[in-house]
C-alpha positions in Angstrom: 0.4 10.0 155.7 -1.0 7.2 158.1 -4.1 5.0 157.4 -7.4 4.7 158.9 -9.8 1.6 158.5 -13.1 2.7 157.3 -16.2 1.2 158.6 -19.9 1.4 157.2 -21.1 2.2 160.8 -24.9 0.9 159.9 -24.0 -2.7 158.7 -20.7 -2.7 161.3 -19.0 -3.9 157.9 -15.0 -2.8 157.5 -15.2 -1.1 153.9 -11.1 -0.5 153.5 -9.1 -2.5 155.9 -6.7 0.5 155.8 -6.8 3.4 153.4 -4.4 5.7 152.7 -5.2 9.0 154.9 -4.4 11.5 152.5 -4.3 15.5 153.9 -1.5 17.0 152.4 -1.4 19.0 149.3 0.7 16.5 147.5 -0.8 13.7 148.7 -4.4 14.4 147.2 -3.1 16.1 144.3 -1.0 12.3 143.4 -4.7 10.0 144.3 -4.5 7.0 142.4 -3.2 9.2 139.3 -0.7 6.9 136.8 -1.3 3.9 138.1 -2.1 0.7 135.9 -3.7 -1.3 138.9 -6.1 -0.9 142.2 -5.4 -3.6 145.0 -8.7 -5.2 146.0 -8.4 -4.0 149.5 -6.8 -1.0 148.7 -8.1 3.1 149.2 -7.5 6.6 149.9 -9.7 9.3 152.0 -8.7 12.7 151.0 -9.8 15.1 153.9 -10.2 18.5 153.7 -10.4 21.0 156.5 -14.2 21.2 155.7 -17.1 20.8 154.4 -17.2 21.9 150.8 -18.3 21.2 147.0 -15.0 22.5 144.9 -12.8 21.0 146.8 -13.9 17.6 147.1 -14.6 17.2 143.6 -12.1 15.1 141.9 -10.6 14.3 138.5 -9.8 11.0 136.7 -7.0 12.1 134.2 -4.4 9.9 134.1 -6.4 7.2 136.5 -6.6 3.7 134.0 -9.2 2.4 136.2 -13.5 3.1 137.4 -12.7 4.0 141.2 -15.8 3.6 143.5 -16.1 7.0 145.2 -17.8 8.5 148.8 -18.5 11.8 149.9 -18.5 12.1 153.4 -19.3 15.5 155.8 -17.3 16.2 158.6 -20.4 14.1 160.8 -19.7 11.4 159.3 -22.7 11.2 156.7 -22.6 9.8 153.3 -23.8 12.8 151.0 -23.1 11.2 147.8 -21.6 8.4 145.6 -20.3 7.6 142.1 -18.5 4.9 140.1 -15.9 7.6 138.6 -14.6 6.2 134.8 -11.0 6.7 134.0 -10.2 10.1 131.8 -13.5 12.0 133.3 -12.7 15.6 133.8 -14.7 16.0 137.2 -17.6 14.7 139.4 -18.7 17.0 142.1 -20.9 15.5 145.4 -24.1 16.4 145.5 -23.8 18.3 148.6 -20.8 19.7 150.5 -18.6 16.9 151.7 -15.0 17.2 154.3 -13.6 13.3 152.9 -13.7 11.8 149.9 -13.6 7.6 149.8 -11.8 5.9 146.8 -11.3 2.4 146.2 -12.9 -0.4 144.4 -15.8 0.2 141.8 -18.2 -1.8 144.3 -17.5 0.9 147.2 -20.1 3.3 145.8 -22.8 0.5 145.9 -22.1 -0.7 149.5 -23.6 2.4 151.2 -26.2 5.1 150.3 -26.8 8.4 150.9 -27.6 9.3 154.5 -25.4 6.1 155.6 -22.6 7.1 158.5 -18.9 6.1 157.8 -16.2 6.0 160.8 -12.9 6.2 160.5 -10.7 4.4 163.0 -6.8 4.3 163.7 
């Protein structure tokens, strides 16, 4: 599991520093799950091998803290966002999405539907 920096590619702005590039089973399946605290600077991307609804929807059982959430496609497009709340069963995007963007509650207001995120080694 390396890390990628993630960048709004519209505004040029670096949204994560370096997230956590999470594509393994157990990786995805651990997210931010019994953990007390989020970092300010700190996120995951959980990829998938492509674009779909199920399997980019995510839980918050066992996560203590509102995550700020982004759906990506495999172009690059932002197809939805959400300020998940701790102990939710699921949210689903919108539309089929290949990444999904955790990190601080603010993440899901610093883009909008439509936006293009890059991610760079």
């Amino acid at each position: 599991m390396g890390t990628r920096q993630i960048i709004h590619v519209e505004s040029g702005e670096i949204l994560i520093p370096q997230a956590k590039w999470c594509d393994s089973f157990s990786s995805k399946l651990r997210g931010f799950t019994f953990r007390r605290t989020l970092e300010p600077q700190e996120g995951l991307v959980l990829v998938e091998a492509k674009d779909n609804r199920v399997n980019t929807a995510i839980h918050m059982l066992f996560v203590f803290f509102d995550l700020g959430v982004i759906w990506v496609n495999d172009a690059g497009e932002v197809v939805g966002t959400v300020v998940a709340q701790p102990w939710r069963l699921s949210y689903m995007p919108p539309a089929p999405a290949r990444y999904v963007i955790e990190g601080q509650p603010e993440l899901a207001q610093r883009v909008k539907v439509g936006d293009h995120i890059q991610f760079v080694t």
